[in-house]
C-alpha positions as CSV (number, residue, x, y, z in Angstrom):
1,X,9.7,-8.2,42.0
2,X,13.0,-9.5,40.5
3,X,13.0,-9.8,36.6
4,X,15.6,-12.5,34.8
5,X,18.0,-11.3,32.0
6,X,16.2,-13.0,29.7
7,X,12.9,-11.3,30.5
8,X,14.6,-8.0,30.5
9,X,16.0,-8.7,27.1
10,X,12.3,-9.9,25.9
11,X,10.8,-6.8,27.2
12,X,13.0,-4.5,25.5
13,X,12.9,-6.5,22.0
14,X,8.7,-5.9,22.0
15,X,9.3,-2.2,23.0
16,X,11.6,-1.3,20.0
17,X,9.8,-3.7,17.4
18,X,8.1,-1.8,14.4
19,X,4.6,-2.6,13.9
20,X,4.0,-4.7,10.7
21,X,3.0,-2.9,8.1
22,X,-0.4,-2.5,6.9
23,X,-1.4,-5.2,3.8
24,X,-1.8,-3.2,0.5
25,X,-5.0,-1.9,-0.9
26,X,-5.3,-1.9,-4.7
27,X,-8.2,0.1,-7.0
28,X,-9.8,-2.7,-8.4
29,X,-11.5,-6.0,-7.6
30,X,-12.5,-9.1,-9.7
31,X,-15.7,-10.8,-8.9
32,X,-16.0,-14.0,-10.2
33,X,-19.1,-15.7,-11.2
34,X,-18.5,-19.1,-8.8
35,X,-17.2,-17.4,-6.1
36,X,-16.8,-14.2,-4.3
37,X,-13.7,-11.6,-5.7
38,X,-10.7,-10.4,-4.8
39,X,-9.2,-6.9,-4.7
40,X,-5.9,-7.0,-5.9
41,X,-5.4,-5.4,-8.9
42,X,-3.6,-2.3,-10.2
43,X,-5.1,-1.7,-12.8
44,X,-8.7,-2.5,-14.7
45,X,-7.0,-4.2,-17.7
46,X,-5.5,-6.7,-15.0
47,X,-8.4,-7.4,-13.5
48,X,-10.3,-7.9,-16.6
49,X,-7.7,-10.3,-17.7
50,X,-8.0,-12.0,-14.5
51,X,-11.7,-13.0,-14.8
52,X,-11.5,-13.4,-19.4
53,X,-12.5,-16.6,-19.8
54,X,-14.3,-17.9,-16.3
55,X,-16.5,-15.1,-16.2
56,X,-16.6,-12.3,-14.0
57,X,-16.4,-8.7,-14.0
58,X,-14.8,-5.7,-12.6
59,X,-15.7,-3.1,-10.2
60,X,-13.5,-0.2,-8.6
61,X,-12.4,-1.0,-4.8
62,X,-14.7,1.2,-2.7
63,X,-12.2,0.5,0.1
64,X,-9.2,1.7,-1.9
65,X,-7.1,4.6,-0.1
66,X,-4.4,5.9,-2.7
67,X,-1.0,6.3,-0.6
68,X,-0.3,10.0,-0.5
69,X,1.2,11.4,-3.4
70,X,4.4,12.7,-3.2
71,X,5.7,16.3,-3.9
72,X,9.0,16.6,-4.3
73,X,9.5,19.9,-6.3
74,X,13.0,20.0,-7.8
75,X,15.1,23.1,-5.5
76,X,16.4,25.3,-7.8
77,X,18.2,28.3,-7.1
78,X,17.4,32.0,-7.9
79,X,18.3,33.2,-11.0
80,X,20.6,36.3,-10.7
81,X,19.6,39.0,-12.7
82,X,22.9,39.7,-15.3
83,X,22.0,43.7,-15.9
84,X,22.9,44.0,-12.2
């Protein structure tokens, strides 16, 4: 089977492209009294000031996965003791 330059370069363009990255997940959703909700909030007070005024309320996403935290201790060195 004979493959064409531009099929080659096709080929190795999908093998070295990154996979798109996941869509966010936030903590909180709105659900609105005419409709369904939304999760897309940060933070309850958003939410709740997303739905003042057409009604609504808040509940906590119980889809929401927190990225993992990051630990990045500061590196410090050992402290020499002077009386040596």
């Amino acid at each position: 089977m004979r493959m064409t330059p531009l099929a080659f370069v096709a080929l190795a363009a999908g093998a070295t492209a990154t996979p798109a990255a996941a869509a966010p997940s936030y903590p909180w959703c709105a659900n609105y009294s005419t409709s369904g909700g939304q999760c897309a909030f940060n933070t309850f007070e958003q939410c709740m000031e997303d739905v003042s005024g057409i009604g609504g309320s808040c509940r906590q996403n119980p889809g929401y996965n927190p990225p993992a935290a990051y630990n990045h201790a500061p590196r410090t060195r050992p402290r020499r003791n002077p009386a040596h």
